[in-house]
VOBA-1610 file (N, C-alpha, C; in pm, whole numbers, padded with zeros to 5 digits, always signed):
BEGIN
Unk+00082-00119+00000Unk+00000+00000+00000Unk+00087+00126+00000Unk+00192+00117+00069Unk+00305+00281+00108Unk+00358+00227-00053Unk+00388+00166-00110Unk+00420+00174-00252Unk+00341+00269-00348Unk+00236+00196-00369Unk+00127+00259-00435Unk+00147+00455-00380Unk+00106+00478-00280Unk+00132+00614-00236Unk+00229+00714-00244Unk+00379+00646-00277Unk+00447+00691-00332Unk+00472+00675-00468Unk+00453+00617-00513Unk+00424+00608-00668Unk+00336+00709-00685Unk+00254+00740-00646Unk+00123+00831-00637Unk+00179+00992-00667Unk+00298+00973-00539Unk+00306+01115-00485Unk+00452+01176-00607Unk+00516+01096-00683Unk+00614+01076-00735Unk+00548+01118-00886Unk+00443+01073-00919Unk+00368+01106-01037Unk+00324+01202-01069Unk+00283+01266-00961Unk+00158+01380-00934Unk+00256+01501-00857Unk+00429+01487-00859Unk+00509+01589-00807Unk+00460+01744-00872Unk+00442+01730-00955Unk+00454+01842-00996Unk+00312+01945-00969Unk+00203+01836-00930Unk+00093+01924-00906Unk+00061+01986-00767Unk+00192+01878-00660Unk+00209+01972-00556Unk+00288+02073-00533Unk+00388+02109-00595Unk+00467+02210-00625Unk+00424+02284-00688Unk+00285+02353-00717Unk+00242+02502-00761Unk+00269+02586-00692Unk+00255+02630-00584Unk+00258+02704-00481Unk+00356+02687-00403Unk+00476+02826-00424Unk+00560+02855-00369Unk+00580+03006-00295Unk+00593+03007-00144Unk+00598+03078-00057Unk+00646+03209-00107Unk+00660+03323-00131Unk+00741+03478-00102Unk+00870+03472-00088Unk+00943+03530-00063Unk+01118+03533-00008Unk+01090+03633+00114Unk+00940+03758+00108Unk+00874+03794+00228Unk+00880+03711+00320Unk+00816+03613+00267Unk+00765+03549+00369Unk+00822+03513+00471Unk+00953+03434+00405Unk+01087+03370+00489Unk+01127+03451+00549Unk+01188+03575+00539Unk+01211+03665+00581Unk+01164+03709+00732Unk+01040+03716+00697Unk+00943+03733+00801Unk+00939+03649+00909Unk+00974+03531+00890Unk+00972+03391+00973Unk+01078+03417+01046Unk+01233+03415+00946Unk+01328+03449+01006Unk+01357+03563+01103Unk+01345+03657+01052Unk+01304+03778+01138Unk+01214+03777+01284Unk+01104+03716+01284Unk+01033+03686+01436Unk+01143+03534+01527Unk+01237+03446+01464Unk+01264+03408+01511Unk+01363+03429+01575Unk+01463+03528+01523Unk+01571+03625+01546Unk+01539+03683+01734Unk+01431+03742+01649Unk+01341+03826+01751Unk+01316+03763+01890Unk+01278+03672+01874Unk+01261+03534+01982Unk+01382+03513+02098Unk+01511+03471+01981Unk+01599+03421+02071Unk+01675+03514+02151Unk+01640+03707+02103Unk+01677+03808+02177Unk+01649+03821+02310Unk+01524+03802+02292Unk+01392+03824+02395Unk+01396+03672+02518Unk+01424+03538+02458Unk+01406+03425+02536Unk+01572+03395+02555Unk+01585+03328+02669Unk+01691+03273+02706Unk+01700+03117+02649Unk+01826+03039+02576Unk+01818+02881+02547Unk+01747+02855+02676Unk+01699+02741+02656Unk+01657+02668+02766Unk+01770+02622+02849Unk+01874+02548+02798Unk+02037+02552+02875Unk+02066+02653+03002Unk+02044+02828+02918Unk+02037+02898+02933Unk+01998+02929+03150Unk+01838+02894+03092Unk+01720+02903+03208Unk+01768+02788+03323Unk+01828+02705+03301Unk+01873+02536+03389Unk+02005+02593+03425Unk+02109+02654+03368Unk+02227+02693+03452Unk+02171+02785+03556Unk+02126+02824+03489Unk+02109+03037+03563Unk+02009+02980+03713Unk+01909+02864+03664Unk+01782+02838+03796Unk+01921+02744+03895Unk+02027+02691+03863Unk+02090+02537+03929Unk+02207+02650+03997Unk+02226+02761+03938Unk+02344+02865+04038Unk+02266+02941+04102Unk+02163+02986+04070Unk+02044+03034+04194Unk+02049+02979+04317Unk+02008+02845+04264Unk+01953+02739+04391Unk+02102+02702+04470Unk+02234+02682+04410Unk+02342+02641+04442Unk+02416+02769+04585Unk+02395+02902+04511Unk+02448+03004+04576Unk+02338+03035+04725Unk+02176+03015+04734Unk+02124+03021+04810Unk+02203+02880+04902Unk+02181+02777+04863Unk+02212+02694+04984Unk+02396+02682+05053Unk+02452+02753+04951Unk+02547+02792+05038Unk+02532+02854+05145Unk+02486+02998+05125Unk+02432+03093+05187Unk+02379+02985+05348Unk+02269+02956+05307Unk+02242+02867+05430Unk+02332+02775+05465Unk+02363+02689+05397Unk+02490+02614+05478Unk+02562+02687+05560Unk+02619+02813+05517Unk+02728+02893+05603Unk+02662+02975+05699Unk+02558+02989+05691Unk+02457+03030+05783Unk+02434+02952+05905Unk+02419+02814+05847Unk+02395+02712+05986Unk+02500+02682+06053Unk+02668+02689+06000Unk+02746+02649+06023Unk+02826+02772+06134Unk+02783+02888+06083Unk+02871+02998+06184Unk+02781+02969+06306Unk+02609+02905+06276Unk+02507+02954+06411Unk+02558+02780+06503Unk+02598+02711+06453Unk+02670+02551+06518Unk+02781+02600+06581Unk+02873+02664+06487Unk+03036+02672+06576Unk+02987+02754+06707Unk+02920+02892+06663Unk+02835+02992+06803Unk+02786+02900+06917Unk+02668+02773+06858Unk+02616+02693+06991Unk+02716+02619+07042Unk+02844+02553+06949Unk+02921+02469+07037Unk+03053+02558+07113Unk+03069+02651+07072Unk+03201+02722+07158Unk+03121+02786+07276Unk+02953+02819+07298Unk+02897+02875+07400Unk+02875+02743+07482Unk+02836+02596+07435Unk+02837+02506+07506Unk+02988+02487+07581Unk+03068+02495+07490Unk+03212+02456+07563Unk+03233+02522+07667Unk+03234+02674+07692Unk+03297+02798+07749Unk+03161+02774+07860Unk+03033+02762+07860Unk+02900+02722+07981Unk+02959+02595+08057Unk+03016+02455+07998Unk+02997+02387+08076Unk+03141+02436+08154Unk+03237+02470+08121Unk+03370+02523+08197Unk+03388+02617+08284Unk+03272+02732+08296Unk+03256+02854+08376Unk+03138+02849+08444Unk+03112+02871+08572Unk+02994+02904+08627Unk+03029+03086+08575Unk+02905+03129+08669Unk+02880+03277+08696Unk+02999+03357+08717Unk+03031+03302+08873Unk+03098+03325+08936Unk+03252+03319+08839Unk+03316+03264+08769Unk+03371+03259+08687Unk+03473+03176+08729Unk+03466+03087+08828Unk+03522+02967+08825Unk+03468+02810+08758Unk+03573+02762+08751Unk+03555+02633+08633Unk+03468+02569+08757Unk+03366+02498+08680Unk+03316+02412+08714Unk+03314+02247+08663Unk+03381+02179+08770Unk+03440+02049+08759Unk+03318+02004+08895Unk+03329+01807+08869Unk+03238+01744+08921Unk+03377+01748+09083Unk+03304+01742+09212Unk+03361+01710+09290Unk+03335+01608+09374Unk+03423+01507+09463Unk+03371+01456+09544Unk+03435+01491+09685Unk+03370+01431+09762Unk+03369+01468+09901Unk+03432+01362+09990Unk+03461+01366+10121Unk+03521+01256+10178Unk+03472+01147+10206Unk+03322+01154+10232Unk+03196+01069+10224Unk+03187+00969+10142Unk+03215+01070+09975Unk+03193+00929+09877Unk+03314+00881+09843Unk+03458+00891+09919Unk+03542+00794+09888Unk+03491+00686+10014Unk+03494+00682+10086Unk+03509+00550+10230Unk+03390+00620+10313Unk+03357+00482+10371Unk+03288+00503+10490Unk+03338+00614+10642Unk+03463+00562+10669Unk+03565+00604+10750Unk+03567+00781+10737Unk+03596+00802+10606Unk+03615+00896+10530Unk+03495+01036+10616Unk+03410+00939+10550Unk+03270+00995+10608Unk+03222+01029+10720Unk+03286+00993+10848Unk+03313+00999+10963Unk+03375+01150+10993Unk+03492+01085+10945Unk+03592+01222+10970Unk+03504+01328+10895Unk+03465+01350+10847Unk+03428+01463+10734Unk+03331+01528+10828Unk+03231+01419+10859Unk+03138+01470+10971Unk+03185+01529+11031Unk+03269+01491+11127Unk+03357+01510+11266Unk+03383+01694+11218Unk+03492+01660+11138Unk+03533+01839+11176Unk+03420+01919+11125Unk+03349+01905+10984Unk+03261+01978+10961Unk+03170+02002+11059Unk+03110+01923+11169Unk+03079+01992+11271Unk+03165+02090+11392Unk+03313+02045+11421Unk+03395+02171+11484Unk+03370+02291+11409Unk+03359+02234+11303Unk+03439+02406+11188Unk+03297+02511+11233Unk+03143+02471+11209Unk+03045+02488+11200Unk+03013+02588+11374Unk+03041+02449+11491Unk+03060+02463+11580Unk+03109+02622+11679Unk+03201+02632+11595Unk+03311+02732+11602Unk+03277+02868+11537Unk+03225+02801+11429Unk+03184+02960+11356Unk+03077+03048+11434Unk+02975+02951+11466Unk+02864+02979+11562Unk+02898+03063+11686Unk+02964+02997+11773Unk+03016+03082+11919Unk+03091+03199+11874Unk+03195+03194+11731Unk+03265+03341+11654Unk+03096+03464+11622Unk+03056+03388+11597Unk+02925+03489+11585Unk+02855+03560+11652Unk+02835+03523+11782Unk+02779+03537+11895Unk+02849+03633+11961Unk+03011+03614+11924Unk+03101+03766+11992Unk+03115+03865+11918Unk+03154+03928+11928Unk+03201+04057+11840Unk+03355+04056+11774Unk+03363+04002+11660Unk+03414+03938+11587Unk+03460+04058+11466Unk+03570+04011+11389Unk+03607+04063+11265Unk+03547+03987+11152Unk+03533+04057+11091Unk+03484+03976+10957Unk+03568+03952+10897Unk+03702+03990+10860Unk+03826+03951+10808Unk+03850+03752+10849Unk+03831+03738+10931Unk+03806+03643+10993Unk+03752+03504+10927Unk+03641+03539+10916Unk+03543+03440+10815Unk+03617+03470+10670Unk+03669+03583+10604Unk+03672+03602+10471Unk+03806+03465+10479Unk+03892+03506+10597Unk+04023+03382+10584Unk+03970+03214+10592Unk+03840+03194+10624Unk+03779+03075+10647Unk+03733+03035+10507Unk+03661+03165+10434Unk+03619+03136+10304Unk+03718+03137+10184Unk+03833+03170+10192Unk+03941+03108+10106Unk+03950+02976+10141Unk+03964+02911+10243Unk+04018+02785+10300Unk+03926+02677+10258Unk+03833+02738+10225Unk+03664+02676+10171Unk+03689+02670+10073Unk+03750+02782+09957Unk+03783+02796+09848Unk+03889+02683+09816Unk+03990+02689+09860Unk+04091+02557+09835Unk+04045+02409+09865Unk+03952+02442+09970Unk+03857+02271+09981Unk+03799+02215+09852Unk+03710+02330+09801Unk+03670+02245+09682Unk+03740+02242+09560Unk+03868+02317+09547Unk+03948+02284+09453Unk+03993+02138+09501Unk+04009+02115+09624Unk+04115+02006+09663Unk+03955+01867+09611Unk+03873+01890+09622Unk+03763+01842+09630Unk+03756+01780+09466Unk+03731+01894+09368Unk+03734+01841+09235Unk+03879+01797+09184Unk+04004+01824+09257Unk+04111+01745+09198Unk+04086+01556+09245Unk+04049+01540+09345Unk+04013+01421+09409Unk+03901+01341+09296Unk+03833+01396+09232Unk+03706+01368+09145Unk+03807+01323+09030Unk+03938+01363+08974Unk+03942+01348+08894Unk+04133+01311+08851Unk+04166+01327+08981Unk+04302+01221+09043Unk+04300+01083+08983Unk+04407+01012+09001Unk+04443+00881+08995Unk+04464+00819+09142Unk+04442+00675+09147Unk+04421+00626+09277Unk+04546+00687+09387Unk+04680+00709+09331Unk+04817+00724+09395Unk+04780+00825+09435Unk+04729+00931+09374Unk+04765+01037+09444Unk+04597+01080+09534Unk+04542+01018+09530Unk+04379+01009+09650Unk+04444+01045+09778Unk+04529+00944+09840Unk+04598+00981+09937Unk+04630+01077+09997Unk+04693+01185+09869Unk+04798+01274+09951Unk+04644+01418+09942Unk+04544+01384+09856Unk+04443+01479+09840Unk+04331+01511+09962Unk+04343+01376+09969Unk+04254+01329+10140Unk+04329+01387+10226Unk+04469+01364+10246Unk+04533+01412+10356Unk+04556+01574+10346Unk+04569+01637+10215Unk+04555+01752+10231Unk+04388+01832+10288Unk+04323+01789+10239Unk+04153+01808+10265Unk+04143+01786+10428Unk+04177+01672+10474Unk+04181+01663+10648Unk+04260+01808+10683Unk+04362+01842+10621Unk+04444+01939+10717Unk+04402+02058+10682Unk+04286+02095+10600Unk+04242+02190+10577Unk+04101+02238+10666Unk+04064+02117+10704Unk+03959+02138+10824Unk+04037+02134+10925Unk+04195+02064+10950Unk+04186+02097+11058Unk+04272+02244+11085Unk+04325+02317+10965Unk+04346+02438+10957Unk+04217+02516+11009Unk+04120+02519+10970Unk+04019+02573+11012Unk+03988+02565+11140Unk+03980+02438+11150Unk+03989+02455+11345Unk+04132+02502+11431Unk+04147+02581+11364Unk+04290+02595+11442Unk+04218+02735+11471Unk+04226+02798+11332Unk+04196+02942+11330Unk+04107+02934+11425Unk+03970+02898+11395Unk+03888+02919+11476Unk+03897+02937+11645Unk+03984+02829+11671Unk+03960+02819+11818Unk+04107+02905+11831Unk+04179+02921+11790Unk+04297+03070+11820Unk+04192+03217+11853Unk+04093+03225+11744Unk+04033+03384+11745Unk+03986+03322+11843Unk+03860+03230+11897Unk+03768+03221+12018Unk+03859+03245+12127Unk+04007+03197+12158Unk+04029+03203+12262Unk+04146+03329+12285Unk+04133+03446+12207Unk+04194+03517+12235Unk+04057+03651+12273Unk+03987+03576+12231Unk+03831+03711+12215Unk+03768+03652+12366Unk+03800+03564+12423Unk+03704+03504+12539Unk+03750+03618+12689Unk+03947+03640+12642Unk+03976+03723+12745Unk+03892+03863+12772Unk+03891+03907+12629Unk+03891+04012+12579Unk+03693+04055+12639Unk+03630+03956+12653Unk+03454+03958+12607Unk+03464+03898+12824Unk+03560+03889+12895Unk+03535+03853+13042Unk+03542+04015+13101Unk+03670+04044+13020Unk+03689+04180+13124Unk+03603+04324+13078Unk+03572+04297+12920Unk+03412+04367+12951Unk+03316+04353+13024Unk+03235+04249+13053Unk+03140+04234+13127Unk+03179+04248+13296
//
């Protein structure tokens, strides 16, 4: 049958070739298509230009999320290392949670120290006094979080420093009470 039809169309060439277009015309064609590719971008064109759009925005955010991460983790780092007060804050332990024994003693002077401060209160006292108690407090819990985070060898010598720091404290203490006791008879 596609035989026949071209045979057909092969015979009869010449009666479709009457009618031939202008050089206007082309012209004209050419000309609006000219016109076109001024006005429109290749499609190539539209797919680079939309894929560096989209590429340069998510940088943008990437480096966006990434300065607001380094910000949360250097404020996490520098929070868990500083209280307020602007000493480091480390885990400490106490004499209690090494030994039972421990725990004893700890009791023991922490009630002299306590003891002592109490009857210092009651007289007429310096406050310089307590401020030298609250350094000594201050080196306790340094001595306190080095112990948290010591090796077994040196527990020893941390404990034994920590005992002599309460019993520094009771020293002071009962030195001021018994130089203020003279002092608080011959007033009255």
């Amino acid at each position: 049958m596609q035989d026949e039809f071209e045979k057909f169309v092969k015979d009869n060439k010449e009666n479709f070739d009457t009618e031939v277009p202008s050089f206007q015309l082309w012209n004209n064609i050419e000309q609006q298509l000219n016109e076109q590719d001024k006005t429109q971008q290749s499609p190539l064109k539209i797919v680079s230009s939309a894929r560096r759009t989209i590429r340069m925005k998510m940088v943008r955010y990437a480096s966006i999320a990434a300065v607001g991460l380094l910000l949360l983790t250097v404020g996490g780092v520098i929070g868990s290392y500083w209280t307020v007060g602007g000493e480091p804050q480390v885990a400490g332990i106490s004499l209690g949670e090494v030994s039972d024994e421990y725990a004893e003693v700890e009791q023991h002077y922490a009630q002299q120290v306590n003891l002592n401060i109490e009857k210092l209160k009651k007289l007429n006292y310096d406050e310089a006094i307590l401020k030298d108690i609250e350094e000594l407090d201050i080196a306790f819990q340094e001595l306190k979080q080095e112990l948290g985070h010591s090796n077994e060898i040196s527990n020893e010598e941390i404990i034994h420093a920590m005992i002599e720091n309460y019993q520094m404290k009771i020293d002071i203490l009962e030195r001021v009470l018994n130089r203020m006791k003279p002092k608080q008879k011959v007033i009255n």
